[in-house]
N, C-alpha and C positions, 0 to 999 in steps of 0.2 A: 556495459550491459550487466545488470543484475541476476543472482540465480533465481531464477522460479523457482525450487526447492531449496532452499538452504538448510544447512549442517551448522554452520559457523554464523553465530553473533555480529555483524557490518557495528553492531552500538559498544558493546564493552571489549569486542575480540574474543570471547568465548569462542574455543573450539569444542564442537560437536555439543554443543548445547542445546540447540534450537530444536522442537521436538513440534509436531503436528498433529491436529487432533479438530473433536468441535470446541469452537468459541466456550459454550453452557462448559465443559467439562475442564477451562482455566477459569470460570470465574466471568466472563467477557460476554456482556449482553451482544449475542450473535446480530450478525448486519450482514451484508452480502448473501455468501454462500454460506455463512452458519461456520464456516472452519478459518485456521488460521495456524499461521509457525510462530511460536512462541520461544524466548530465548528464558532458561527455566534459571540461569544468574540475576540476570536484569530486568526481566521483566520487558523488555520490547517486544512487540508484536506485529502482524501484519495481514490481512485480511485475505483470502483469495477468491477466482473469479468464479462466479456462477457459471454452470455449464464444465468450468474446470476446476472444479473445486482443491486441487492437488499444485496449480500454479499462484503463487505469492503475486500480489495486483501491484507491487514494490520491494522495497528496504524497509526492513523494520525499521521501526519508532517508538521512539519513548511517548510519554502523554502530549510532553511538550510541540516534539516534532508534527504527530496525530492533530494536535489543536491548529498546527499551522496550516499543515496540508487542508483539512478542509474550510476554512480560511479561505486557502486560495483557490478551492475547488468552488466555493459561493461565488469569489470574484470572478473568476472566468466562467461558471454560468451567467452571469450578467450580460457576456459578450456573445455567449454561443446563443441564447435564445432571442436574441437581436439581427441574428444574421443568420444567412441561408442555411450555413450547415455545420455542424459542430469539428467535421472533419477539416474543413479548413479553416477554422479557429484555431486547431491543434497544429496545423500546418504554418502558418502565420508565428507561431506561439515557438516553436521550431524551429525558425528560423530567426526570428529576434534574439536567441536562448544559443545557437549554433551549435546546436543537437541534433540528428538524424530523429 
């Protein structure tokens, strides 16, 4: 399990670097919630969720990691809007991956 707040850098190991704020005030055309933890070594980021704007939606990521994940977020809407319910795409998805 990942921290919803995090202090500490998951990309370079910076400790207590990662600082919280809005997106507009690093630089980062805001999406989501508008906010995000920033690791202020490296430059990873990570978005948080509407409604909870103070929980991290992940792991930070660099650009690179950022370009994959939604990547794979276009390919598995392809499956989720095909089928009954997104919840058990994610549950299916879960269980091929042998994740909780």
């Amino acid at each position: 399990m990942f921290n919803t707040r995090p202090k500490d850098c998951n990309k370079c190991g910076g400790k207590n670097t990662v600082k919280f704020g809005l997106m507009e005030d690093f630089g980062i055309k805001p999406y989501g919630s508008g906010y995000c933890y920033i690791c202020t070594e490296c430059g990873a980021y990570i978005g948080t969720h509407k409604g909870r704007h103070e929980d991290a939606m992940g792991e930070l990521g660099t650009k690179t990691t950022r370009n994959l994940r939604q990547q794979c977020h276009e390919e598995f809407e392809k499956h989720y809007l095909t089928r009954s319910s997104k919840s058990a795409v994610y549950y299916r998805l879960s269980q091929e991956m042998d994740i909780p």
